[in-house]
C-alpha positions in Angstrom: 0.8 40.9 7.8 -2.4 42.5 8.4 -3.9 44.7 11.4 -6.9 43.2 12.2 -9.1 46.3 14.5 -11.9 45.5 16.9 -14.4 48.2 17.5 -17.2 48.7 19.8 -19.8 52.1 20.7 -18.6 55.3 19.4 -18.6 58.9 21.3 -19.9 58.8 24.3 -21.0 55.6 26.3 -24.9 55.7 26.5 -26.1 56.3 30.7 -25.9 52.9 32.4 -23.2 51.5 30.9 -20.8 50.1 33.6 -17.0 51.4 34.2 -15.7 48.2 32.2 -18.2 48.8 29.2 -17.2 52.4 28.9 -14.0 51.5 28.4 -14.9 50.2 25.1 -16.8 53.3 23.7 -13.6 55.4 22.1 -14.1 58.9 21.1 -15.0 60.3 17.7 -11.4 62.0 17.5 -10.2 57.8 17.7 -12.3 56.6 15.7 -11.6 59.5 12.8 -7.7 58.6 13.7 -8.7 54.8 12.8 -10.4 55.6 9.5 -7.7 57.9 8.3 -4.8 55.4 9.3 -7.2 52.8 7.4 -7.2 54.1 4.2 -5.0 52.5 1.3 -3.6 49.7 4.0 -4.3 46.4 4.4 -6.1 47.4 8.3 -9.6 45.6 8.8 -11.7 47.1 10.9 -14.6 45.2 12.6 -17.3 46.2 15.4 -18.8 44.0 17.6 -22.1 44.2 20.0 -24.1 45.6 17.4 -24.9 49.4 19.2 -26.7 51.7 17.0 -23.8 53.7 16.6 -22.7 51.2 13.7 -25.0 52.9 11.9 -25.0 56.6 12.6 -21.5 57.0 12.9 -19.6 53.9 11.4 -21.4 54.0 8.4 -21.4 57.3 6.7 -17.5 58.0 8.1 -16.7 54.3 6.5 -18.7 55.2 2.9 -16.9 58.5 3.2 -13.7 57.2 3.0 -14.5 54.2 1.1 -13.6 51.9 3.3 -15.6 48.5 3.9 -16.0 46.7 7.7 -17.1 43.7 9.2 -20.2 43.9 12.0 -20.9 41.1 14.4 -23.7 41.2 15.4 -25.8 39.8 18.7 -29.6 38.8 17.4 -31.6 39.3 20.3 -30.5 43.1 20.7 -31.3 44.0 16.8 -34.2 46.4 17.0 -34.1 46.9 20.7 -33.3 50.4 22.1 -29.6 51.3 21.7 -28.9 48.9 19.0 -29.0 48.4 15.2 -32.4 47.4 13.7 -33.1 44.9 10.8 -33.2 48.1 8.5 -29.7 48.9 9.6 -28.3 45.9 9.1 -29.8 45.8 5.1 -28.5 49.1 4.8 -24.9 48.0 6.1 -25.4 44.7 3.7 -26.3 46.2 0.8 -23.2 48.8 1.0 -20.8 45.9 1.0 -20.1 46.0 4.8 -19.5 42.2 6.2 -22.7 40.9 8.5 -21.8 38.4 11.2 -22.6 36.8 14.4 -22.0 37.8 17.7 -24.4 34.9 19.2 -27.3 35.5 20.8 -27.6 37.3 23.9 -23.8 38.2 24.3 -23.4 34.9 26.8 -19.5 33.1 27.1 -19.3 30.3 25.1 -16.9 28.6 27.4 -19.5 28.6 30.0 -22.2 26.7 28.5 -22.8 23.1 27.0 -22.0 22.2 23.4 -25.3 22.2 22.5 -26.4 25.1 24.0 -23.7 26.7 22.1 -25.2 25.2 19.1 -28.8 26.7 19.8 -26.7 30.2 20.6 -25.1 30.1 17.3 -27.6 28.7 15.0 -30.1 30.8 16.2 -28.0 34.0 15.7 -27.3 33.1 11.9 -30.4 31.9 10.8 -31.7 35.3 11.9 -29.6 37.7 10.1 -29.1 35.2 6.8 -33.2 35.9 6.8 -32.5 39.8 6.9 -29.7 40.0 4.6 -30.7 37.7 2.1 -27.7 35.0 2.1 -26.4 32.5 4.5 -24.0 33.8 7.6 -21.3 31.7 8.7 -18.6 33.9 10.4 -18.5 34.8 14.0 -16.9 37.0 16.5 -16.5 35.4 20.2 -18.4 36.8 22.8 -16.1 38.5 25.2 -13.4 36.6 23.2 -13.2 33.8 25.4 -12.9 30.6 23.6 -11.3 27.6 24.0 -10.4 24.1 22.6 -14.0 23.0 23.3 -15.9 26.2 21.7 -13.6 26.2 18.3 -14.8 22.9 17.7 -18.2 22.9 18.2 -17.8 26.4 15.9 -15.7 24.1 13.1 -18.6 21.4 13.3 -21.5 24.5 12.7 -19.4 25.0 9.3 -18.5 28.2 10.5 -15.9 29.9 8.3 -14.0 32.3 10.0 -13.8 33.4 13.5 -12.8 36.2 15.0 -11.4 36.5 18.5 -9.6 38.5 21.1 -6.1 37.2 20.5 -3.7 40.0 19.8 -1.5 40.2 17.1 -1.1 40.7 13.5 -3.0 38.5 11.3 -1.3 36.9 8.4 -4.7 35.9 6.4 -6.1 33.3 5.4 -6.7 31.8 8.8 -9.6 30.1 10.0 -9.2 32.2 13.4 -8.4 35.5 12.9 -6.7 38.1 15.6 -8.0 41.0 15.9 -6.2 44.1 18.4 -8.8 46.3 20.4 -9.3 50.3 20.6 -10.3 51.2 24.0 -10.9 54.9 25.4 -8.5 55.1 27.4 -5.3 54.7 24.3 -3.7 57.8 24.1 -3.9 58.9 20.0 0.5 57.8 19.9 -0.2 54.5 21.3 -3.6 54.2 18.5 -0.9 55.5 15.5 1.6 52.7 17.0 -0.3 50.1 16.8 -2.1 50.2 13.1 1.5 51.1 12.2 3.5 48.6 13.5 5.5 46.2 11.0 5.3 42.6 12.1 7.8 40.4 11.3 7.6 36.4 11.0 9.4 36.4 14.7 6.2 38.6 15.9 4.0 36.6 14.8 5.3 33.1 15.7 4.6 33.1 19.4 0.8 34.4 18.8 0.3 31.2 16.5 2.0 28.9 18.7 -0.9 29.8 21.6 -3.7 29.9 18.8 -2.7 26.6 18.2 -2.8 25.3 21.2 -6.3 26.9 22.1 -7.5 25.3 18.7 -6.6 21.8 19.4 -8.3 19.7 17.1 -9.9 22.7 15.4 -8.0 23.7 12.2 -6.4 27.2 12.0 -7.2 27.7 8.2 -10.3 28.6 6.5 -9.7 26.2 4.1 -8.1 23.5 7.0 -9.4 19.7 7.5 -12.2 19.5 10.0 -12.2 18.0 12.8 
């Protein structure tokens, strides 16, 4: 079983951020405790939103301790104040690190129509295929709220992996992928329990069992029919 980790700012939350959205900048003393759990384990860390400190933290403590991430990435922040630039995400690219989508402009999927979802998506890959040089085709869910409707219209985009908000350990190989969030206010035992926890098939039947049923006619696997 494998820890899938999902990331936002590091260190302190820039000035305006609201109460909710500084609860998802963790310290630099966290994020050191992630990197050292993460070494020579199968833990996959990923960062979503895109904030600048992908790049002036993230990076150099990843390459340090030669690990590799996943970025997801909204395209109508990149090169805006706060957030990574086209530069960056080269840079992050051409190190090995994982580029992918994080839509557009950060909107709910499950609020919009299929097509706009389309647009949202489309939009967001053929921008940062152009900067990195080769096609995108993962995504991370906005807010991780997605349903039935959402997977689909992700499965018919040819999108190959997606990564979400549902909690627990992730076996591979899946089409949707659970990923388990660091927030500031985990204390540095409950961080340690969670990257360390051993899973066993009975942990990670009743996670399926609702990922299947939020799927619907969406396959689970990467390599799954489609629907």
């Amino acid at each position: 079983m494998n820890v899938c980790v999902m990331l936002h700012g590091l260190g302190p939350p820039p000035s305006g951020r609201t109460k909710d959205e500084a609860r998802y900048w963790v310290s630099l003393d966290q994020f050191a405790q992630v990197i050292d759990l993460a070494r020579g384990t199968n833990i996959w860390i990923t960062f979503d939103d895109g904030n600048d400190t992908d790049i002036s933290i993230a990076f150099p403590a990843l390459q340090k301790a030669g690990l590799t991430a996943s970025f997801y990435i909204p395209s109508d922040r990149i090169g805006t104040p706060g957030y990574v630039s086209e530069a960056d995400i080269h840079m992050l690219h051409q190190a090995g690190m994982e580029i992918g989508s994080h839509g557009c402009a950060h909107i709910r999927w499950t609020e919009i129509s299929d097509d706009a979802i389309v647009d949202d998506v489309k939009r967001s890959t053929d921008r940062l295929g152009a900067i990195i040089g080769e096609p995108v085709s993962t995504v991370a869910v906005p807010f991780g709220e997605c349903d039935r409707r959402v997977l689909h219209v992700l499965r018919g985009l040819g999108i190959t992996r997606v990564h979400t908000s549902f909690r627990g350990p992730d076996p591979g190989g899946q089409w949707i992928v659970r990923r388990d969030c660091i927030t500031a206010d985990m204390s540095d035992d409950a961080v340690r329990k969670l990257l360390t926890k051993k899973y066993s098939q009975i942990d990670a039947a009743l996670p399926f069992l609702r990922m299947w049923r939020k799927a619907g006619r969406a396959a689970l696997w990467s390599e799954g029919p489609q629907a």
